[in-house]
SELUMGU-40223 format. One record per residue (C-alpha): z negated, x, y negated; residue in one letter; residue number from 0. Coordinates in steps of 0.02 Angstrom, whole numbers, padded with zeros to 5 digits, always signed. Example, Ala and Ser with C-alpha at 12.3 -4.5 7.8 and 13.67 -1.06 7.14 Angstrom:
! SELUMGU-40223
pt up:-00390, east:+00615, north:+00225, type:A, seq:0
pt up:-00357, east:+00684, north:+00053, type:S, seq:1
***
This chain:
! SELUMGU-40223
pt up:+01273, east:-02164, north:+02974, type:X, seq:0
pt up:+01106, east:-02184, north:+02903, type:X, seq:1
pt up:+01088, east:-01986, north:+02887, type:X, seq:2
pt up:+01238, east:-01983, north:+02779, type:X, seq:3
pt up:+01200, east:-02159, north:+02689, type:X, seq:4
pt up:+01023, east:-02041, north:+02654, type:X, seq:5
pt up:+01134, east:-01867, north:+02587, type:X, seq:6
pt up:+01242, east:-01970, north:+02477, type:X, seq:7
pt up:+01090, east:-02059, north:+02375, type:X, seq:8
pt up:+01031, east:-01886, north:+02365, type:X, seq:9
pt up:+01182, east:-01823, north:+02275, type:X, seq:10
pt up:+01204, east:-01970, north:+02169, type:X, seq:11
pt up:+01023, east:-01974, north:+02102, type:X, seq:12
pt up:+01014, east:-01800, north:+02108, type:X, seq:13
pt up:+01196, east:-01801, north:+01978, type:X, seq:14
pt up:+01134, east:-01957, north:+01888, type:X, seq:15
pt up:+00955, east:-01862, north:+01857, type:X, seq:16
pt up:+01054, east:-01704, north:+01782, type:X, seq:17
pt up:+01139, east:-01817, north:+01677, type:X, seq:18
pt up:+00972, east:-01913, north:+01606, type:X, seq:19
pt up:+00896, east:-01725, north:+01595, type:X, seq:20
pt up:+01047, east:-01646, north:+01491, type:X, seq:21
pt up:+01051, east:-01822, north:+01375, type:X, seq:22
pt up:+00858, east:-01834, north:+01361, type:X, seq:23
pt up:+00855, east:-01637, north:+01331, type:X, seq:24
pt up:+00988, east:-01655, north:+01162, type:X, seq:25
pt up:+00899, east:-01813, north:+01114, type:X, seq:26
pt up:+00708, east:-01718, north:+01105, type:X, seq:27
pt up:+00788, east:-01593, north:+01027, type:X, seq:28
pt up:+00844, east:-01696, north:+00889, type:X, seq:29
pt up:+00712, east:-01781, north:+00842, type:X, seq:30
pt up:+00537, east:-01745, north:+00745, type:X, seq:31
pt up:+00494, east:-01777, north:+00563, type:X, seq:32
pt up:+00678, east:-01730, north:+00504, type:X, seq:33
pt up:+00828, east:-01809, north:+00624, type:X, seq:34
pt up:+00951, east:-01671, north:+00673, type:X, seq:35
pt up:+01117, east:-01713, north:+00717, type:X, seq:36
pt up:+01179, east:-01682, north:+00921, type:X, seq:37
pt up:+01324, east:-01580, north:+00845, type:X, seq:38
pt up:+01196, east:-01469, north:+00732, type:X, seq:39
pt up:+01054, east:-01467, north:+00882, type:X, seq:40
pt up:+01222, east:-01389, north:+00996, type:X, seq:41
pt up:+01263, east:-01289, north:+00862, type:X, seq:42
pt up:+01070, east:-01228, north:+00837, type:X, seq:43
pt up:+01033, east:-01191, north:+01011, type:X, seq:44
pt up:+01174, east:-01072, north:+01036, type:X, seq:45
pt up:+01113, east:-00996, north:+00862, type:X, seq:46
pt up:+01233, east:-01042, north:+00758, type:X, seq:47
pt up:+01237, east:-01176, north:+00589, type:X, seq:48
pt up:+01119, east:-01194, north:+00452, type:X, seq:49
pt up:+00976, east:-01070, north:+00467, type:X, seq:50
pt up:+00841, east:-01185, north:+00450, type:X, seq:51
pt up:+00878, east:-01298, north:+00588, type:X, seq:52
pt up:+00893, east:-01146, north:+00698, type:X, seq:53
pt up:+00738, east:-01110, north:+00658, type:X, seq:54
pt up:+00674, east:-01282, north:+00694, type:X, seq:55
pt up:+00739, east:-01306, north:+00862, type:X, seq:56
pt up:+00707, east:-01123, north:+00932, type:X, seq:57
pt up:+00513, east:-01119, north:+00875, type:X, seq:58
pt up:+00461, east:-01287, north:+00869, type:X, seq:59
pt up:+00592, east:-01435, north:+00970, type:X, seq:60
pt up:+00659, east:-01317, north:+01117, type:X, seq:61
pt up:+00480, east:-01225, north:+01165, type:X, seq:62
pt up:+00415, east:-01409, north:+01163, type:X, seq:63
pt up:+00556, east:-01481, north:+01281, type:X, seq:64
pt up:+00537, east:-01324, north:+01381, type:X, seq:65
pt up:+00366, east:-01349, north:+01403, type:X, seq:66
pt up:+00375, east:-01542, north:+01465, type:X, seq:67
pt up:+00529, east:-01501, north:+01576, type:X, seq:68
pt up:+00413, east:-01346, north:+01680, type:X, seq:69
pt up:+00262, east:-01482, north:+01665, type:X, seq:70
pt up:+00347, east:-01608, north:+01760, type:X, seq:71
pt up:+00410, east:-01488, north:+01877, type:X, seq:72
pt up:+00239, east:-01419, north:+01918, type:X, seq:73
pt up:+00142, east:-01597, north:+01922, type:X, seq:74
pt up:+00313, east:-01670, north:+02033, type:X, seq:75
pt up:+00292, east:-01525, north:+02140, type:X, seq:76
pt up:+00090, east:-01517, north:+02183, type:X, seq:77
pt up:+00082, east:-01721, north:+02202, type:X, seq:78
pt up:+00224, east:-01712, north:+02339, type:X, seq:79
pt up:+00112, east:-01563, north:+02409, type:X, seq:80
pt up:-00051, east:-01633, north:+02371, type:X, seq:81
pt up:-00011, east:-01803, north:+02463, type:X, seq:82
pt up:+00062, east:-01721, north:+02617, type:X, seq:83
pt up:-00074, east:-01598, north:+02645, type:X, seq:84
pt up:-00216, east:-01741, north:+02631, type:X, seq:85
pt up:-00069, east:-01877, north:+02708, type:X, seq:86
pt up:-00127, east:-01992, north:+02592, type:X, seq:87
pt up:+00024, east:-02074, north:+02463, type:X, seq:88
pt up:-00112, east:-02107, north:+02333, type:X, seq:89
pt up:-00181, east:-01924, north:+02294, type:X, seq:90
pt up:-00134, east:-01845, north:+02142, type:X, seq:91
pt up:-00119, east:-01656, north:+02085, type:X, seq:92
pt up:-00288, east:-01677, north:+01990, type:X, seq:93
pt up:-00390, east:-01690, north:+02161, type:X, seq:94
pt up:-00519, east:-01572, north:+02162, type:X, seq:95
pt up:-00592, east:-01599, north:+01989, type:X, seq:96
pt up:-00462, east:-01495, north:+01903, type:X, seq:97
pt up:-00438, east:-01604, north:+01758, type:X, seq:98
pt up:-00625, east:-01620, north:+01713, type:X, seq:99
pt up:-00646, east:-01459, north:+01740, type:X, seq:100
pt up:-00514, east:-01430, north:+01616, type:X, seq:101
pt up:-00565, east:-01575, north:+01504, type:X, seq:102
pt up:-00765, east:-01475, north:+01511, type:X, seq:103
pt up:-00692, east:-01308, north:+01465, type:X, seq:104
pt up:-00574, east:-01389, north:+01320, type:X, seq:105
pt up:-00734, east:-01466, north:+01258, type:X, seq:106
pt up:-00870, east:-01329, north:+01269, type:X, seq:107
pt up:-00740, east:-01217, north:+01160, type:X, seq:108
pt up:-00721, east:-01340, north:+01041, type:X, seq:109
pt up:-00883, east:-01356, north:+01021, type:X, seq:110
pt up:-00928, east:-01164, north:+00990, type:X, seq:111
pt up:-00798, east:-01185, north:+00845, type:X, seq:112
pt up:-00628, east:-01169, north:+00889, type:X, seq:113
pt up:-00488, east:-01285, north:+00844, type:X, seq:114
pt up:-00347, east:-01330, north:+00940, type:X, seq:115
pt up:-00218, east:-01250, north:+00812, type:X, seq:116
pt up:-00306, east:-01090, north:+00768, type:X, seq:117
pt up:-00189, east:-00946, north:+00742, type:X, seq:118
pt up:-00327, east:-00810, north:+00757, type:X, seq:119
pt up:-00369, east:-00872, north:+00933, type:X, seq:120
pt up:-00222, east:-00964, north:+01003, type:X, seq:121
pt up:-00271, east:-00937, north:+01176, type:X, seq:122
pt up:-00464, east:-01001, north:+01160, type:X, seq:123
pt up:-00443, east:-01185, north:+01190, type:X, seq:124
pt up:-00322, east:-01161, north:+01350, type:X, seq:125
pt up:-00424, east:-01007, north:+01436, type:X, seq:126
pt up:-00587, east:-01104, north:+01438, type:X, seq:127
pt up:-00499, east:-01268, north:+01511, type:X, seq:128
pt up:-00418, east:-01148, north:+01637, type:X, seq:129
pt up:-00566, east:-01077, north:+01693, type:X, seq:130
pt up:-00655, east:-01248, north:+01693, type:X, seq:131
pt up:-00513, east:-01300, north:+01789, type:X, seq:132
pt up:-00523, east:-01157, north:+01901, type:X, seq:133
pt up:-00703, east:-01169, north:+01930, type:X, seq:134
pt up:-00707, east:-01344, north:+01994, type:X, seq:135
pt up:-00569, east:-01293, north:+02100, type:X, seq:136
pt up:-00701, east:-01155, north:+02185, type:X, seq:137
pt up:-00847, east:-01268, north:+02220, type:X, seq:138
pt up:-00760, east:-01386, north:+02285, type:X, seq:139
pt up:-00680, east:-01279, north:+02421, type:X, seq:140
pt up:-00879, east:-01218, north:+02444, type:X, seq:141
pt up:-00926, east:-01387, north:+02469, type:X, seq:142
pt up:-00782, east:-01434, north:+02590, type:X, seq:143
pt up:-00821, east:-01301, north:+02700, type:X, seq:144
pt up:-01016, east:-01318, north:+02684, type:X, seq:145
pt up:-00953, east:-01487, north:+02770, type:X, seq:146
pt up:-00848, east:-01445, north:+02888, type:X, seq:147
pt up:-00674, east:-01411, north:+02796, type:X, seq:148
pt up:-00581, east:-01569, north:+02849, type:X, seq:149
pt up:-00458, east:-01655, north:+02725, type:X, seq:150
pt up:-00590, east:-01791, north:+02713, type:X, seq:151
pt up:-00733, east:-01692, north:+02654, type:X, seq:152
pt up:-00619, east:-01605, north:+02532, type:X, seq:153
pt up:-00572, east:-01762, north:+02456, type:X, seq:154
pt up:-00745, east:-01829, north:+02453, type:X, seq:155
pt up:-00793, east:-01651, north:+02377, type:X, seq:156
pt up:-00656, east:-01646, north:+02237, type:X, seq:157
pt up:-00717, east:-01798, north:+02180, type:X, seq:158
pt up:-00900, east:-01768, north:+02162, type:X, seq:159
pt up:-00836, east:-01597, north:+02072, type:X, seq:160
pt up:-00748, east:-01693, north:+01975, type:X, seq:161
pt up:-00886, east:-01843, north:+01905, type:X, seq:162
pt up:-01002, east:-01702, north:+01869, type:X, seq:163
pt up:-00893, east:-01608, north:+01754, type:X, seq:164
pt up:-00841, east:-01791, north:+01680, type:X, seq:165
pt up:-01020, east:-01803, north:+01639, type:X, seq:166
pt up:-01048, east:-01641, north:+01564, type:X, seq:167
pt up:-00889, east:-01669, north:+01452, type:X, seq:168
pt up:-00985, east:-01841, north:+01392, type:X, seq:169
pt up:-01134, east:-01721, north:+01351, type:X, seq:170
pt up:-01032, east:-01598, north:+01250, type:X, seq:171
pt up:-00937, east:-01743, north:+01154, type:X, seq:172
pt up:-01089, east:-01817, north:+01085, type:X, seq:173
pt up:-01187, east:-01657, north:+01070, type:X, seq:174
pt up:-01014, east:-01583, north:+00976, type:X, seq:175
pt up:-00989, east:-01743, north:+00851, type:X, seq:176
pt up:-00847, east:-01697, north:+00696, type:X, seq:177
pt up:-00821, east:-01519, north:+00795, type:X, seq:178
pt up:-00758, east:-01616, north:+00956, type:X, seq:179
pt up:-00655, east:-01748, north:+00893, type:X, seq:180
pt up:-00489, east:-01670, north:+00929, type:X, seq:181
pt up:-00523, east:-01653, north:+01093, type:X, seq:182
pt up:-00512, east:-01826, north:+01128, type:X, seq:183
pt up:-00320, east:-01798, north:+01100, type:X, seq:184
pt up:-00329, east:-01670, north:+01200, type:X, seq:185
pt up:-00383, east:-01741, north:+01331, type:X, seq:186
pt up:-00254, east:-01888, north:+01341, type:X, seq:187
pt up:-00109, east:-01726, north:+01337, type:X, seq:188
pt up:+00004, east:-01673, north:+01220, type:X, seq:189
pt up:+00148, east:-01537, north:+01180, type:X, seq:190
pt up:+00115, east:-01540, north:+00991, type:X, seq:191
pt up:+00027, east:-01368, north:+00999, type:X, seq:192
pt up:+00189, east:-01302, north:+01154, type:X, seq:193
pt up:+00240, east:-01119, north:+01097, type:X, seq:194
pt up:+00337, east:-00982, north:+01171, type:X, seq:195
pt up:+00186, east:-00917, north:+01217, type:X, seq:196
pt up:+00152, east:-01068, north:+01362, type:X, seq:197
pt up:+00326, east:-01035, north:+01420, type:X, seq:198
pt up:+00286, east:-00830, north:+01416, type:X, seq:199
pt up:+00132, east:-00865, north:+01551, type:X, seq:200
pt up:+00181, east:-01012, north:+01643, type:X, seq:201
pt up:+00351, east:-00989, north:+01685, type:X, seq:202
pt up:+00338, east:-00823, north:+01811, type:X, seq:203
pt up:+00168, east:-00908, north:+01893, type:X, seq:204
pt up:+00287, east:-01062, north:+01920, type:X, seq:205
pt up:+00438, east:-00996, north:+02004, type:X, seq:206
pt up:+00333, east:-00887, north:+02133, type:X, seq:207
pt up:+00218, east:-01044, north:+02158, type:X, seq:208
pt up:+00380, east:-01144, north:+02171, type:X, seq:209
pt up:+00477, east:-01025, north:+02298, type:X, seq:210
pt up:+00317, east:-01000, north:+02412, type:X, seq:211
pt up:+00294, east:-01212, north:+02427, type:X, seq:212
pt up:+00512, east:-01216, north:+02464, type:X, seq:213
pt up:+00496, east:-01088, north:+02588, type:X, seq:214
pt up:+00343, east:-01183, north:+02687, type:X, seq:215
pt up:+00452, east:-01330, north:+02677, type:X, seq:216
pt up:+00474, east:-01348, north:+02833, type:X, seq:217
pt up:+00287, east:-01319, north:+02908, type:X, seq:218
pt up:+00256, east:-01458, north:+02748, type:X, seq:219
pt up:+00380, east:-01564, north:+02881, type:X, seq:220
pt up:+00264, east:-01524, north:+03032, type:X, seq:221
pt up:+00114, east:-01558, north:+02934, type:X, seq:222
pt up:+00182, east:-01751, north:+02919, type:X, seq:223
pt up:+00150, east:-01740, north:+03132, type:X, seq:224
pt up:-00039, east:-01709, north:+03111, type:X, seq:225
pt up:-00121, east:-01573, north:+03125, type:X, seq:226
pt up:-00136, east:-01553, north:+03310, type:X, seq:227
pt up:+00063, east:-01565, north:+03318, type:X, seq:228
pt up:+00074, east:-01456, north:+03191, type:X, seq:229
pt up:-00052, east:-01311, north:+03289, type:X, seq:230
pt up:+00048, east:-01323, north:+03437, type:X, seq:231
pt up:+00206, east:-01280, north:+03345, type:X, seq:232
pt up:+00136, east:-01095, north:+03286, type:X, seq:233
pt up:+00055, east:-01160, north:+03105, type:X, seq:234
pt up:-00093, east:-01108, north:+03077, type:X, seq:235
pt up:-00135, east:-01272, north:+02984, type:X, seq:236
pt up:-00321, east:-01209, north:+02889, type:X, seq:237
pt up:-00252, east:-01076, north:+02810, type:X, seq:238
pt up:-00079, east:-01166, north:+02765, type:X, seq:239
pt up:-00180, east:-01298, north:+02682, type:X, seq:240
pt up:-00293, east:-01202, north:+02588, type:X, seq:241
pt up:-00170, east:-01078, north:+02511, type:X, seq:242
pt up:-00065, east:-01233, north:+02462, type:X, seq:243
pt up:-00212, east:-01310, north:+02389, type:X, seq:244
pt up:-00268, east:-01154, north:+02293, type:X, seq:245
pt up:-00090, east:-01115, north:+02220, type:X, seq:246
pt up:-00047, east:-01285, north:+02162, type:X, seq:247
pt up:-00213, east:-01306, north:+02082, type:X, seq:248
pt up:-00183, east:-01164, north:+01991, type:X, seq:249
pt up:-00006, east:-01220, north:+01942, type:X, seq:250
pt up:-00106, east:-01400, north:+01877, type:X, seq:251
pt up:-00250, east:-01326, north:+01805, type:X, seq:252
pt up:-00112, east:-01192, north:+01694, type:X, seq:253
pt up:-00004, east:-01357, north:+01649, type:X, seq:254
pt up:-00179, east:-01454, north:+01593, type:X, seq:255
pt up:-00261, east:-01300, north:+01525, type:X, seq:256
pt up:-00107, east:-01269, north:+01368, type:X, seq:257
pt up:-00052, east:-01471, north:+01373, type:X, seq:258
pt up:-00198, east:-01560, north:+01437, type:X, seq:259
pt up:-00209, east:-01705, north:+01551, type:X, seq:260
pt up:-00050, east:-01801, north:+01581, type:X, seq:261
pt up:-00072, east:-01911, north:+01725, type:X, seq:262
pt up:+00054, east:-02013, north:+01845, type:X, seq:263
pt up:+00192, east:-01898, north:+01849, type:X, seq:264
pt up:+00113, east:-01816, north:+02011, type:X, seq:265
pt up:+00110, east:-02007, north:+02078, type:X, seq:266
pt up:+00279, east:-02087, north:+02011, type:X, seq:267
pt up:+00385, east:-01938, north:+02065, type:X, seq:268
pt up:+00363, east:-01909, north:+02237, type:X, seq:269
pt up:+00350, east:-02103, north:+02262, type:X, seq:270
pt up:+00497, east:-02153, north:+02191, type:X, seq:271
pt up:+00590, east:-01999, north:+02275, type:X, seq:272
pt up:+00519, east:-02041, north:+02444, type:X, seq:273
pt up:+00617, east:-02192, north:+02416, type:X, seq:274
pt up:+00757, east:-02127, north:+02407, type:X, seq:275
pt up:+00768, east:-01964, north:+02520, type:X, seq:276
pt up:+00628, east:-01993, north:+02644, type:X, seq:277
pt up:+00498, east:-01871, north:+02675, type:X, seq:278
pt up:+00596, east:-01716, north:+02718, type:X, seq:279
pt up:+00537, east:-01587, north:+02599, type:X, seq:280
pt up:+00691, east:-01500, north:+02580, type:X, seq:281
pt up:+00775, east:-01652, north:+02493, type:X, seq:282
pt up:+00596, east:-01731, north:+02427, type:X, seq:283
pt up:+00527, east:-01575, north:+02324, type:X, seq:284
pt up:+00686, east:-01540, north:+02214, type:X, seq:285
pt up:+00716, east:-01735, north:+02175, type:X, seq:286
pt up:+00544, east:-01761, north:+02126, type:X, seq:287
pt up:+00535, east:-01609, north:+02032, type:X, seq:288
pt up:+00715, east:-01677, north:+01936, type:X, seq:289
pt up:+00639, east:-01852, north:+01920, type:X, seq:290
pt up:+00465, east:-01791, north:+01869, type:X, seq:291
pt up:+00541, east:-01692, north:+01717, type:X, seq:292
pt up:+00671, east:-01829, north:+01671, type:X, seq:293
pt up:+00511, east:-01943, north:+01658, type:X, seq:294
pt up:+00382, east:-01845, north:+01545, type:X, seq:295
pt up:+00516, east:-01785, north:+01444, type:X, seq:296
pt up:+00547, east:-01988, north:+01401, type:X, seq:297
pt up:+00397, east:-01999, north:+01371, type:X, seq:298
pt up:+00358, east:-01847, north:+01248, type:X, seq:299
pt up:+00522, east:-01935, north:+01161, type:X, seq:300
pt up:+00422, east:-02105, north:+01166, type:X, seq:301
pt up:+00286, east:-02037, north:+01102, type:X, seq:302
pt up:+00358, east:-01961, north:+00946, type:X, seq:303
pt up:+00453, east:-02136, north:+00893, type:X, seq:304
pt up:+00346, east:-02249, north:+00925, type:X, seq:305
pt up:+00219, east:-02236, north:+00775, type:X, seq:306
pt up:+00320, east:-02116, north:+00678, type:X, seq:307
pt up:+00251, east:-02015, north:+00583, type:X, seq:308
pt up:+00105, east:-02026, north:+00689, type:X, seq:309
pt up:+00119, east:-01968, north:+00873, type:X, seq:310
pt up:+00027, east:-02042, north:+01017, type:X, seq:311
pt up:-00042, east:-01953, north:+01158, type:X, seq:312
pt up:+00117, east:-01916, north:+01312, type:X, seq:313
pt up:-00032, east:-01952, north:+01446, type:X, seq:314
pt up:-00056, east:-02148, north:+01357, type:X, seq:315
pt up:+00131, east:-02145, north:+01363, type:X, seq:316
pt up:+00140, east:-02107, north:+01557, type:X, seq:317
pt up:+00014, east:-02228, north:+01605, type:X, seq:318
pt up:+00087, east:-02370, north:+01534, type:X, seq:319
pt up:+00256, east:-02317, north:+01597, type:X, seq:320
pt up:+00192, east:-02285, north:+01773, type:X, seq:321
pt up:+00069, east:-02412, north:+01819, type:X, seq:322
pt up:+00192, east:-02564, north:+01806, type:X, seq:323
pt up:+00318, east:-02449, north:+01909, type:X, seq:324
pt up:+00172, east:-02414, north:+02024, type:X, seq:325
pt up:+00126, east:-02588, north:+02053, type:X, seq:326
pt up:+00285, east:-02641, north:+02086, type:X, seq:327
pt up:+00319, east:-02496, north:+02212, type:X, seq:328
pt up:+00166, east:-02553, north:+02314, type:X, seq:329
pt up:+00182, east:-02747, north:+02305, type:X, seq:330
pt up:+00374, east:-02723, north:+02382, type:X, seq:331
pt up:+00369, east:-02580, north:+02490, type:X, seq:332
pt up:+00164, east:-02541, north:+02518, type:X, seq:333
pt up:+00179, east:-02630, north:+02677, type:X, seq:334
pt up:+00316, east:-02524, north:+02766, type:X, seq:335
pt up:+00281, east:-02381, north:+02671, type:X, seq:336
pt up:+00228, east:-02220, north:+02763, type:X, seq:337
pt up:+00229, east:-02013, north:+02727, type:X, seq:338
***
């Protein structure tokens, strides 16, 4: 009874979510600075109607909903990871200093000159947050192993990695005055600057990152045992960890590196799905990764109303959407909640 109480919340949050995803989807779609009409964004998206609004919704609107749909996938889809691997609820896809790595990187190119909308070097800005990213990523998996490689010493690691590229961002602010001031937008993510060209890179890296976490599903199950249940049913539990760790960072530090830092979604996801599915990661990963992208999508739609013209920052958005939701989730259910 309670298996099948369990498989039919599944399928009615898992249709309800579609629903939210295909109403949110038209709704970004039409709007910006000029309104578009659901019948002319249809009509647009299959190619069709006034030329202009084609135009509108295939190089601007649909790479930007696009963009925040595969975002929340990603971020859904390394917090469920993330927090099974360390078996700690409250770990986030940004653990290992990934997103002030990336926030470093943003900021040193900035500095040196480049702007966040240059055509002539439209990649500048996002390679030097990813390899920010990707270096913080490296030393702390040196300094995990330099002490001892448990999931306690990597934690401990990522966040050292992490407050010393914090600092070094401070230092580059400052030192950078006018030159760095966009990157304090940055920094609080955005899909204002989302392009084909995003889509183009991310999208292959994210479905082979996404098959190879759905196909350790299951050892991702055995990992919930601990990790001496886990060895004695044939996983090799080091190396399972570590190439989960590397690819997902990878998958974060690509989503912060072109959108930069949107927090919570790697948090409110998987929590909220846990909730409803339990912890099998068959059922968990493809409802968080549904729920994940129905919520930054929202928010990317939030954060285009709300001042209009103006747009605030989708990472303010998030937090102030998820940390009442948060709070609420661990005053009700902290107490009997468990991975």
């Amino acid at each position: 009874m309670y298996v099948k109480s369990r498989k039919l919340k599944l399928l009615v949050t898992t249709l309800l979510s579609i629903a939210i995803l295909a109403f949110l989807s038209i709704l970004s779609l039409s709007i910006g600075v000029s309104r578009i009409g659901f019948l002319d964004v249809l009509k647009a998206v299959t190619g069709v109607g006034d030329q202009s609004i084609v135009n509108v919704v295939w190089n601007i609107r649909l790479p930007r909903l696009l963009s925040a749909m595969l975002v929340g996938f990603l971020l859904s889809v390394s917090g469920v990871v993330m927090q099974t691997l360390f078996r700690n609820p409250l770990i986030d896809p940004y653990i290992g200093g990934i997103a002030s790595g990336a926030a470093f990187g943003a900021s040193l190119s900035l500095l040196l000159g480049y702007t966040l909308l240059s055509p002539s070097s439209p990649y500048a800005v996002p390679l030097t947050s990813f390899i920010g990213s990707f270096t913080s990523l490296l030393l702390t998996l040196m300094l995990s192993r330099l002490a001892g490689g448990s999931p306690l010493s990597l934690l401990l690691s990522g966040i050292a990695v992490g407050l010393f590229f914090s600092s070094a961002t401070t230092v580059v602010i400052v030192a950078g005055g006018e030159k760095a001031h966009g990157v304090v937008f940055w920094l609080f993510g955005s899909f204002v600057t989302s392009s084909w060209r995003f889509l183009m890179v991310a999208v292959p890296v994210s479905i082979t990152a996404i098959i190879y976490v759905f196909l350790n599903a299951r050892r991702l199950n055995a990992l919930l045992l601990g990790d001496e249940d886990a060895s004695q049913l044939g996983i090799n539990v080091k190396t399972l960890r570590y190439a989960l760790l590397t690819i997902l960072s990878i998958l974060s530090a690509l989503a912060v590196s072109f959108n930069g830092i949107i927090g919570f979604i790697g948090l409110m996801a998987p929590h909220i799905s846990r909730l409803i599915v339990g912890s099998d990661h068959r059922l968990l990963l493809p409802l968080s990764m549904l729920i994940g992208s129905v919520i930054l999508i929202l928010a990317d739609i939030a954060a285009r109303i709300l001042i209009a013209p103006a747009e605030l920052p989708v990472g303010a958005i998030t937090s102030v959407m998820g940390v009442p939701i948060f709070i609420h989730l661990l005053l009700r259910r902290g107490r009997y909640y468990e991975l």
